[in-house]
N, C-alpha and C positions, 0 to 999 in steps of 0.2 A: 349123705354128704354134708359136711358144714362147711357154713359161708366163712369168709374170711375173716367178717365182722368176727363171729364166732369163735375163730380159732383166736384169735388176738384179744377178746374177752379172758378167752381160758389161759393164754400167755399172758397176762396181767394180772391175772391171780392167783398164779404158782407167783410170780415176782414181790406182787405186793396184794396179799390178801385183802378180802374187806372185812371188818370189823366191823359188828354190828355196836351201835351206840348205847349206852345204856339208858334210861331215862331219865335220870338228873342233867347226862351230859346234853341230852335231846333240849331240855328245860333251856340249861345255859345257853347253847345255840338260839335256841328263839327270844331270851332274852337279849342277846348280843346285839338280832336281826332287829329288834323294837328299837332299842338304844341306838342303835347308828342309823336306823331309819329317819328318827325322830333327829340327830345330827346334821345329817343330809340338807334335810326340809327344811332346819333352823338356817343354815348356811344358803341355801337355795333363796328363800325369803326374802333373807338380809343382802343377797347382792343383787337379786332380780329388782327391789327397791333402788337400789342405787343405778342397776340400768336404767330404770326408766328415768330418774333423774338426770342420767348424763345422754337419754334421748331426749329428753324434755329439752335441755342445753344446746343438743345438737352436737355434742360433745364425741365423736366417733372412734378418736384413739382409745377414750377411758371406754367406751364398749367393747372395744376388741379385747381391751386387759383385762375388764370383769369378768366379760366372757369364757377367757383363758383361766381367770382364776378360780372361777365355778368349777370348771372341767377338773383342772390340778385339784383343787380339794376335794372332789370329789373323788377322783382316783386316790387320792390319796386317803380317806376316811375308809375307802371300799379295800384297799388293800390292806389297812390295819386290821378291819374287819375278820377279812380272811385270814390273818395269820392269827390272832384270837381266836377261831372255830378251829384253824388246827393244833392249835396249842391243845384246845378242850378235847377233840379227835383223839389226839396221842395221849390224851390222859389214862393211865390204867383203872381196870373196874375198883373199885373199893369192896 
């Protein structure tokens, strides 16, 4: 008898199969991952610097918005991210 998990595995891939990657596209993927990692961290950096500066100040609005702004850019770098690894996804083998 299969678990439910199971059957809804197997209804997800009569729907939408998976395609296995081929190795350049595997390449490009983990280049993608390095490059926006290394984004992230530059952007992390540069506004954790300027929190401390506006704790140094005692400055609490301008932390709450750096705060904010860290989080937005990064959601936002992360979701560019993914839409780049499914574009490479959907690529056909060559």
């Amino acid at each position: 008898m299969k678990t439910a998990y199971e059957l809804a595995m197997e209804r997800l891939n009569k729907t939408a199969p998976i395609t296995p990657l081929t190795p350049e596209q595997k390449a490009q993927i983990a280049e993608l991952d390095s490059q926006y990692k290394a984004k992230i961290a530059d952007r992390e950096i540069f506004i954790k610097s300027k929190l401390e500066q506006a704790r140094a100040t005692g400055d609490w609005e301008a932390m709450e918005a750096l705060e904010k702004q860290l989080a937005s850019e990064r959601k936002a770098l992360l979701a560019e991210l993914e839409a780049k690894k499914e574009k490479i996804r959907q690529q056909k083998a060559k």
